[in-house]
TORVO-967540 format. One record per atom (N, C-alpha, C): atom name; y, z, x. Coordinates in Angstrom, 1 decimal, decimal comma. Atoms other than C-alpha are relative to their C-alpha. Layout:
REM TORVO-967540
    a       c2       c3       c1
   CA        Y        Z        X
...
//
This chain:
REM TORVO-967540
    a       c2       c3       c1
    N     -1,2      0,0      0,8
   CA      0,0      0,0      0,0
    C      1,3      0,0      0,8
    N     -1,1      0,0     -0,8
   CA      2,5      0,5      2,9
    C      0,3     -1,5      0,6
    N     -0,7      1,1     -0,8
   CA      2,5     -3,1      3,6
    C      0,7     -0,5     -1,2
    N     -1,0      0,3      1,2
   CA      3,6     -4,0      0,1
    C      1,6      0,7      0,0
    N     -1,1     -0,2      0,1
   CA      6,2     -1,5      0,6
    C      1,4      0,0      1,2
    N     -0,7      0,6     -1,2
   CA      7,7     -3,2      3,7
    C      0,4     -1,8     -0,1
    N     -0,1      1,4      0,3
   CA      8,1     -6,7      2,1
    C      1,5     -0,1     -0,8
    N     -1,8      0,2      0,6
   CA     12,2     -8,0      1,5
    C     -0,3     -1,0     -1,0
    N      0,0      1,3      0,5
   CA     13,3    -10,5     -0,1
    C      0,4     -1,5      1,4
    N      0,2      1,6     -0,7
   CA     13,2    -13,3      2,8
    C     -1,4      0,2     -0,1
    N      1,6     -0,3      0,2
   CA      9,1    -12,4      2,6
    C     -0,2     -0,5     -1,2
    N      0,0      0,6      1,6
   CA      9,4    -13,1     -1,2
    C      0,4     -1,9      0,1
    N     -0,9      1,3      0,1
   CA     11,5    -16,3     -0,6
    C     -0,9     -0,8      1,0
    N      0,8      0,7     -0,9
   CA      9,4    -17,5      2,3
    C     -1,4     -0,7     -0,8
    N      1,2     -0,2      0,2
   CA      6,1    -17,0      0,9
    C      0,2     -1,3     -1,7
    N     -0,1      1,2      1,3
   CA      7,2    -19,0     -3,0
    C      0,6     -1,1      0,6
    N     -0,3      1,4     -0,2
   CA      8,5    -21,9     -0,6
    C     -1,0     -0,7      0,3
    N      1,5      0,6     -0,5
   CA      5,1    -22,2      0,8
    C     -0,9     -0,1     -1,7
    N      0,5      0,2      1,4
   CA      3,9    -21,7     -2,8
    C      0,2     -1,1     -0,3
    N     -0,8      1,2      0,4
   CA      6,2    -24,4     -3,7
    C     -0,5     -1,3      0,4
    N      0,2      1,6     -1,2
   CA      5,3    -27,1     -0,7
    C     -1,9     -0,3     -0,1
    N      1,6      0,5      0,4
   CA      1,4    -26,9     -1,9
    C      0,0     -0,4     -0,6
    N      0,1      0,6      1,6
   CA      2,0    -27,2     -5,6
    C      0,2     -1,4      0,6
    N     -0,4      1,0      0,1
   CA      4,0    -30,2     -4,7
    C     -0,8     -1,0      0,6
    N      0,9      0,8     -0,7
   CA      1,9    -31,4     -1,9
    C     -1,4     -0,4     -0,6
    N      1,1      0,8      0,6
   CA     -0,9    -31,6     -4,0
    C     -0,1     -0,8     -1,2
    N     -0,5      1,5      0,8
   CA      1,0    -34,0     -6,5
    C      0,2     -1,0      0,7
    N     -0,5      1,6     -0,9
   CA      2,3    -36,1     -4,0
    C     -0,8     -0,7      1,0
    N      1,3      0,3     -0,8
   CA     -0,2    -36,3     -1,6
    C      0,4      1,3      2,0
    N     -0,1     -1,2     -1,5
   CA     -0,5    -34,4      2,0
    C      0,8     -0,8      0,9
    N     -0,9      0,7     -0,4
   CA      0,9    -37,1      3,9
    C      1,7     -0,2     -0,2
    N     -1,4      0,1      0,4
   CA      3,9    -37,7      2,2
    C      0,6      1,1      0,5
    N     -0,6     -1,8     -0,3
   CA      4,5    -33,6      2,4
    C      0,1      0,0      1,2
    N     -0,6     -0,1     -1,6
   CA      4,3    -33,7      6,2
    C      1,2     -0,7      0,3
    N     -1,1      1,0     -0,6
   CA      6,4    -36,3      6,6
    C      1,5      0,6     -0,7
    N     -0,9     -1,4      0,7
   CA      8,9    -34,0      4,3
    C      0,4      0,8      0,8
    N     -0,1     -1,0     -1,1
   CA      8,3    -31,3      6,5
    C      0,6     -0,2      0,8
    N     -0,2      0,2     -1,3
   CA      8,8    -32,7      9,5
    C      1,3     -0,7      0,1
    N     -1,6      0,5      0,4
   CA     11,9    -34,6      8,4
    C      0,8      1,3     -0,1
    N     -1,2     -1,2     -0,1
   CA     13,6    -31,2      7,4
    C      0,1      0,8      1,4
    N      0,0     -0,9     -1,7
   CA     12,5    -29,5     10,7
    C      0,8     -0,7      0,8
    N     -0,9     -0,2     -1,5
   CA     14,2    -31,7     12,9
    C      1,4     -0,4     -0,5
    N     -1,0     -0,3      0,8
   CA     17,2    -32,0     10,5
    C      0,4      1,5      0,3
    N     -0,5     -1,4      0,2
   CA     17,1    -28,0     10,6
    C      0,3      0,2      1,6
    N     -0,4     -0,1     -1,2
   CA     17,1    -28,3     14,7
    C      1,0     -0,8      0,7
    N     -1,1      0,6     -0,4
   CA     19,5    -31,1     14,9
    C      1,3      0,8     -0,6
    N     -0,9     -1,1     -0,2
   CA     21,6    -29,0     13,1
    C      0,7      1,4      0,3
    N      0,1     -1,4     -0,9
   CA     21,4    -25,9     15,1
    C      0,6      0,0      1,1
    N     -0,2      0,6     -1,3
   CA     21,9    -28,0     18,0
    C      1,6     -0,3      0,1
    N     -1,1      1,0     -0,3
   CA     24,9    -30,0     17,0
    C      1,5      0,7     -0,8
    N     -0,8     -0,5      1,1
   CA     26,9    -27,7     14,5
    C      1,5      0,3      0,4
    N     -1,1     -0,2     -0,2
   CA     29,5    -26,7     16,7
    C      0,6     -1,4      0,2
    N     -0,7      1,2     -0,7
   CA     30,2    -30,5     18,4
    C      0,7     -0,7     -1,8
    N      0,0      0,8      1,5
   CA     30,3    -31,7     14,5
    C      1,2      0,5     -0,7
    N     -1,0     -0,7      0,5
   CA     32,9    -29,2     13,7
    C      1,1      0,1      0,8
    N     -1,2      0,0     -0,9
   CA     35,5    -29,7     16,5
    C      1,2     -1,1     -0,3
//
């Protein structure tokens, strides 16, 4: 029970996006979903990378 009562809300929110990226992945197909994935990931690292040069 002590792990339940160590769970936030980014643990909540994490956990129903992966909920989310199955449901969908198993409409759309698995491939597609990677390719989703992997599109937002280096979107989320290009903009990590580039945030300040983009804002100057």
């Amino acid at each position: 029970m002590s792990f339940l009562a160590n769970i936030n809300w980014l643990d909540v929110l994490i956990v129903a996006l992966l909920v989310l990226g199955v449901a969908v992945g198993f409409f759309q197909g698995l491939v597609r979903q990677l390719l989703g994935l992997l599109t937002f990931y280096i979107s989320l690292v290009l903009a990590t990378q580039y945030h300040l040069v983009v804002t100057r």
